[in-house]
C-alpha positions, 0 to 999 in steps of 0.5 A: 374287411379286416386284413394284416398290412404288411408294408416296409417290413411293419404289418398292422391291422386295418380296413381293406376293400374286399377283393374281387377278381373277375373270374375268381371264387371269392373264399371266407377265411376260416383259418390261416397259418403263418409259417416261414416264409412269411416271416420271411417276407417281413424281412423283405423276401420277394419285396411284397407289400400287401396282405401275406399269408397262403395257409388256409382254410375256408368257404366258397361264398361265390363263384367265379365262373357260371360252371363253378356254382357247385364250389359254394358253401363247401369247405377248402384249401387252395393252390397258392400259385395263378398261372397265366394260362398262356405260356408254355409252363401253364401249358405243361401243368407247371403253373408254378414256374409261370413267368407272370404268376401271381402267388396268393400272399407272397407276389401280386395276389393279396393273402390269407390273413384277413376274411376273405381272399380270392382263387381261381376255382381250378386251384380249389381242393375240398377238404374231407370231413375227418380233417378240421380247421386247424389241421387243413392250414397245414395242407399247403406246407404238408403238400409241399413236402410231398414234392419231396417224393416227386423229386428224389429216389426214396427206395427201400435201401435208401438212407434219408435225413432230414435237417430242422425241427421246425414245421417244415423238418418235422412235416417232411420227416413225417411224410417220408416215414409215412412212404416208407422211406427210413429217415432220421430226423436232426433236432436242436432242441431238447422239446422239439426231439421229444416231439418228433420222438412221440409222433414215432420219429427216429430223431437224433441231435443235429450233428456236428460239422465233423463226421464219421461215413456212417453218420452220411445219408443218400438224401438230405432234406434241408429244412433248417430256416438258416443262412447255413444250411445248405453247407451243413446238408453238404456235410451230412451227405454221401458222395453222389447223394441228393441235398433237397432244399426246403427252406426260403431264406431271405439272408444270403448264403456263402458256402464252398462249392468245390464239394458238391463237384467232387462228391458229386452231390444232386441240388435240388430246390423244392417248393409246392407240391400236390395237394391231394396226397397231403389231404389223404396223409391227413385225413388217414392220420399218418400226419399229425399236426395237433401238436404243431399248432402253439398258438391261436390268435385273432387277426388283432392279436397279430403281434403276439401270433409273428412272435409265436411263429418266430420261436415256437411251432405254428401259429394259427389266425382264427379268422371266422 
């Protein structure tokens, strides 16, 4: 099968043997999309090496097990994280922080950038007619920021806001509203506000280091992609309020911590998260991601697509 190669930091295209783990649904890629972490990856994040890649869409064309025949030919999206299924984590539903996890296109598990790629069916989720293919690649990352609503307190009185206009800041905020949490999106960019002003967003310009009690927010969902971040999601909130980490960056981070004691800031680290609730906000339109997708590539075209995914929105591969 064809496959993006990511070794030493260079991905290249090539030949690879089509995977098959035992016990596991064998999945034609329809599409993928490469979001941050994967450019992360290239950096060097998680020190992987292999076929990245963890958003996508395909088909079943074979089962891994005798009772997971009625998966074949049905459309899906996938669970990117493969507990080990002994250790007390599995055990308790949080296959995600399983010490001896595989995670698909980020640790031990080669990913969705190429035609075929492997899952265990209990990580499988049926993708609803309503919702096409360029709109499935985006039920992992909208999954992941449902977590959000898992992790912190988003009451009616609650002020929420979200920092980056990139595809996680503009996800989140759009998640948020659909709960009905009020929630002021921060841009950087002039194209990026307008945007999430048409997806019916309140956005604002990124503020300032220096600011005002009113301009503070119960919950800070930091979704910039910088180094930085974190010290400008503390100066964004109030005391005693809640800052969400969503971003994955590989660069390492100095920042003051005497705020976080004194105002006795909540830090919370977030990653995956629920799949159903993000294929229902999808299918019912109360997320929109059309706009999202900038550029759409065949896996040849892989150069052009890391370029896109570096400067503008999502880039989608056009796998089969």
């Amino acid at each position: 099968m064809r496959a993006l190669i990511l070794e030493g930091g260079r991905i290249r295209l090539a030949d690879a043997p089509t995977p098959d783990r035992p016990g596991e649904c064998l999945i034609r890629v329809k599409a993928a999309g490469i979001c941050g972490t994967d450019l992360e990856l290239v950096k060097g994040y998680a020190d992987f090496s292999g076929i990245p890649g963890h958003e996508f869409v395909g088909v079943v064309e074979r089962a891994g097990q005798p009772g997971d025949s009625h998966w074949i030919g049905r459309r899906v999206v996938g669970d990117i994280n493969i507990g080990c299924g002994a250790c007390l984590q599995c055990h308790a539903g949080v296959k995600e922080h399983c010490e001896d996890r595989r995670v698909l296109g980020i640790r031990k598990h080669h990913g969705a950038f190429a035609e075929y790629l492997t899952l265990p069916s209990c990580n499988l989720h049926r993708v609803p007619d309503a919702v096409d293919d360029h709109a499935a690649v985006f039920v992992e990352p909208i999954a992941a920021a449902c977590r959000v609503l898992e992790q912190a307190s988003l009451g009616p009185g609650t002020s929420a806001a979200v920092m980056g206009d990139g595809r996680m800041g503009l996800l989140v905020a759009q998640v948020l509203a659909a709960a009905g949490a009020p929630v002021v999106l921060f841009a950087k960019h002039d194209q990026r506000l307008a945007l999430a002003r048409a997806m019916g967003l309140q956005a604002r310009r990124s503020p300032d280091a220096a600011l005002a009690a009113g301009d503070r927010f119960d919950v800070v969902v930091e979704a910039t992609g910088a180094a930085d971040g974190l010290a400008r999601a503390l100066a964004l909130v109030r005391p005693r309020g809640t800052v969400v980490l969503k971003s994955t960056v590989h660069d390492p981070a100095a920042i003051a911590t005497w705020p976080i004691v004194v105002d006795e800031i909540t830090v919370i680290g977030s990653r995956c998260g629920p799949f159903e609730p993000a294929l229902d906000l999808l299918a019912r339109g109360a997320v929109k991601v059309d706009s999202l997708v900038t550029c759409v590539a065949g896996l040849e075209d892989f150069e052009r697509a890391f370029r896109e995914a570096a400067t503008g929105l999502k880039a989608v591969f056009a796998v089969s």
